[in-house]
C-alpha positions as CSV (number, residue, x, y, z in Angstrom):
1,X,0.0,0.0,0.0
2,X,2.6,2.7,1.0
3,X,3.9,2.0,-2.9
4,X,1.1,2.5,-4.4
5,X,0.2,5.6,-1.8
6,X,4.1,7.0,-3.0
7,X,3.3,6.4,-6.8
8,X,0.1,8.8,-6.5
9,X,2.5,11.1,-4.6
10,X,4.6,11.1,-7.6
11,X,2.3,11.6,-9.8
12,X,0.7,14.3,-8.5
13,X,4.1,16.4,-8.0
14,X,5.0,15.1,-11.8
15,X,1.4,16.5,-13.5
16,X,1.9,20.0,-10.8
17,X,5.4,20.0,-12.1
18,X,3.8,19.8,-16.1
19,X,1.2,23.0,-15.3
20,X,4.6,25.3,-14.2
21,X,6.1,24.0,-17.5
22,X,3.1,24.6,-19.5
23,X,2.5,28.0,-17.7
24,X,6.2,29.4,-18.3
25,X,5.5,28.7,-22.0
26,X,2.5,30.5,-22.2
27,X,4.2,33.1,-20.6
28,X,7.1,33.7,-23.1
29,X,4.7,34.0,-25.5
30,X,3.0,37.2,-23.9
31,X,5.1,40.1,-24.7
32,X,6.2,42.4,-22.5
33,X,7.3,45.1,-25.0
34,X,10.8,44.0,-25.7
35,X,11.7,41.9,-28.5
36,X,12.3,38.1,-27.8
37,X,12.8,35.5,-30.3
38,X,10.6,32.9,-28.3
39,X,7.4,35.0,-29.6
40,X,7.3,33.3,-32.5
41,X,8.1,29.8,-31.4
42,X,4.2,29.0,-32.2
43,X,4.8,30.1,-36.0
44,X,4.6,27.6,-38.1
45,X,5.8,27.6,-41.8
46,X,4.5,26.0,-44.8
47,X,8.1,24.3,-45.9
48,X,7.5,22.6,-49.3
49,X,4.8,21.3,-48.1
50,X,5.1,20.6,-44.7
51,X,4.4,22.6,-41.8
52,X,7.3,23.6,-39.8
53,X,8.3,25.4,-37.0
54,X,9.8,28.9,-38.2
55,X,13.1,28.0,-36.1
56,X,14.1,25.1,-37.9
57,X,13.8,27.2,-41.6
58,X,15.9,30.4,-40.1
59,X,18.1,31.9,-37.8
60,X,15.4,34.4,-35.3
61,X,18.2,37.0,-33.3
62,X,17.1,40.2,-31.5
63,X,19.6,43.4,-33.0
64,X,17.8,45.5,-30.2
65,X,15.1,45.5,-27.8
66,X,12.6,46.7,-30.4
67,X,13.0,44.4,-33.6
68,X,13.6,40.6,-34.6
69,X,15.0,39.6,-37.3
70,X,14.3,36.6,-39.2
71,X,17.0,35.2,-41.7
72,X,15.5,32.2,-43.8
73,X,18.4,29.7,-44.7
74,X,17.0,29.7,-48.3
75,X,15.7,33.2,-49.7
76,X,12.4,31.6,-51.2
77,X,11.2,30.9,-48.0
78,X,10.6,34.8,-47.3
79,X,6.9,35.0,-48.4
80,X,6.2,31.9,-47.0
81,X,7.7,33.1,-43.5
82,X,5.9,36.6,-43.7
83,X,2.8,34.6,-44.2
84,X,3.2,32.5,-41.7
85,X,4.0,35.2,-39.0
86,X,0.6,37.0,-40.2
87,X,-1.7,33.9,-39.6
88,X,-0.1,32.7,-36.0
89,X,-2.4,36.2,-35.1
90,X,0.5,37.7,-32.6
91,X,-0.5,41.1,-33.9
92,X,3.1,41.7,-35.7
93,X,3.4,43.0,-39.3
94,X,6.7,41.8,-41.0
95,X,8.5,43.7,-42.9
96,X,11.4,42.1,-45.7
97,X,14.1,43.9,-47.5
98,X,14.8,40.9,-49.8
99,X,17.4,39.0,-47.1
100,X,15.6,39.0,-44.2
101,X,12.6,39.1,-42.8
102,X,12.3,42.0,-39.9
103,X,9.3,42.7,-37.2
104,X,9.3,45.9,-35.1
105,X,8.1,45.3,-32.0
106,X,5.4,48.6,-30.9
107,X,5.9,49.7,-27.9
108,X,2.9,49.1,-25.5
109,X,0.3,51.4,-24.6
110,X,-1.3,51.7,-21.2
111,X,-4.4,50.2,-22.1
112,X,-2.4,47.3,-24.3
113,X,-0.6,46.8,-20.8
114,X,-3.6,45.9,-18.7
115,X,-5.0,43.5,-21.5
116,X,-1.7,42.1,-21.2
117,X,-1.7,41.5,-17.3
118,X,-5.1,40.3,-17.7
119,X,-4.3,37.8,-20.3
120,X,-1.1,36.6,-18.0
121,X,-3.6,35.8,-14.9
122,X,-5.9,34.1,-16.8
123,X,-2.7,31.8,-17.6
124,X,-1.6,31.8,-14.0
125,X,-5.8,30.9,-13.6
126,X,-5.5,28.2,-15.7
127,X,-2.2,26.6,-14.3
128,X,-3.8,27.0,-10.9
129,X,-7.0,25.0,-12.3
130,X,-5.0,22.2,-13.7
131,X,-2.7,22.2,-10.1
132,X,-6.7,21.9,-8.0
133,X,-7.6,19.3,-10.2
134,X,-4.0,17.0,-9.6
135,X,-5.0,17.3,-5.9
136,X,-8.7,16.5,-6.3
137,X,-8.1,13.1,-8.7
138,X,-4.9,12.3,-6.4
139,X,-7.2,12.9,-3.4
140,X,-9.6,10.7,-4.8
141,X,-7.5,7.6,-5.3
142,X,-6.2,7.9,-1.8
143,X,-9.8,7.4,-0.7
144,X,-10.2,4.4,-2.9
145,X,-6.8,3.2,-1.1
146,X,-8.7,3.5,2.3
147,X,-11.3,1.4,1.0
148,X,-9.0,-1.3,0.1
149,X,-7.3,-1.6,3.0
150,X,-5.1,1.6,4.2
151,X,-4.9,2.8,7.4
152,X,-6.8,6.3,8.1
153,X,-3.3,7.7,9.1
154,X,-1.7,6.6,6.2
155,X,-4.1,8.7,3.6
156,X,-4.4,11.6,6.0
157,X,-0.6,12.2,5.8
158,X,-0.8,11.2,2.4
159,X,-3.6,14.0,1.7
160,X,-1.7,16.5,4.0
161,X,1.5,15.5,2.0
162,X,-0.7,16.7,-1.3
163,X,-2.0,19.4,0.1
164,X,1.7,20.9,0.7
165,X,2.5,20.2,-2.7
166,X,-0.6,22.1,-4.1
167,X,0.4,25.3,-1.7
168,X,3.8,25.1,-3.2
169,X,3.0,24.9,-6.6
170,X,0.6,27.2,-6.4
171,X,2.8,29.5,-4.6
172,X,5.5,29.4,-7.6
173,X,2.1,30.1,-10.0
174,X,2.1,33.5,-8.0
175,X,5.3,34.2,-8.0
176,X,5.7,33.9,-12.3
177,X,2.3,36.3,-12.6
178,X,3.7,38.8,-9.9
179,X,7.2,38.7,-12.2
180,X,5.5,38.9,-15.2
181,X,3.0,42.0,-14.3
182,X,6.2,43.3,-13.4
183,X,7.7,42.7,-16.6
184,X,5.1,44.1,-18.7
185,X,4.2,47.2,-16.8
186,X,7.6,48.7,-16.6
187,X,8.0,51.1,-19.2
């Protein structure tokens, strides 16, 4: 029993462990005004027919903090990429001077900034969702353990054990949106 009570431990830390990840990635993709390459790791380019990610068909580098620049290893893939960074919908217009593709990052306004914010806690909202709902289903099989035989002091320090897991992770959840408001509100 104490394996199987350690496995749902585990498991529960591993899946809390998978909402951070997913909620740092989410974040990246928010910007916060300066140029980053990452914001256009969703873009994906139509590369002789298959889609690809726009890293693996160009070199992305940041010159300053307010434009990227896209090189395509082969120069017929400029329209394509231009295209492609038009219909992933992150609200940049690329421009290309025949060697390169290049985006100018605008800088923020007030009101852009709070939609911003907003959109980062409905993130942190989500991740905190998906953190609940480890506890909950890890919860509910420690229940089903006390049915099948463990002891009533064994799942309560098993649920205590998830419950300090939970306050951690969501604890780290707060601590990315508190960065990242940060981030995006200085000017």
């Amino acid at each position: 029993m104490e394996e199987e009570v350690q496995l749902y431990l585990d498991d529960a830390k591993e899946r809390m462990e998978k909402s951070i990840a997913h909620l740092e990635r989410e974040l990246l993709k928010i910007r916060a005004g300066k140029a980053n390459p990452q914001m256009l790791d969703s873009v994906m380019v139509d590369y002789y027919g298959t889609m690809t990610p726009l890293n693996r068909v160009s070199n992305i580098n940041t010159p300053d903090p307010r434009t990227i620049k896209v090189q395509p290893w082969e120069k017929a893939m400029i329209s394509p990429i231009e295209k492609a960074i038009m219909a992933a919908n992150l609200g940049l217009n690329p421009n290309n001077n025949g060697e390169l593709v290049i985006i100018n990052i605008p800088v923020l306004t007030e009101e852009r900034r709070i939609d911003l914010v907003k959109q980062v806690k409905n993130e942190g909202e989500n991740a905190k969702v998906s953190i609940r709902n480890a506890r909950r289903e890890t919860n509910d099989e420690l229940k089903k353990l006390l049915k099948e035989g463990l002891s009533e002091d064994n799942e309560h320090d098993a649920e205590d054990e998830v419950q300090k897991l939970h306050d951690e992770f969501i604890k780290e959840v707060e601590d990315l949106l508190v960065k990242k408001e940060e981030e995006i509100m200085t000017i």
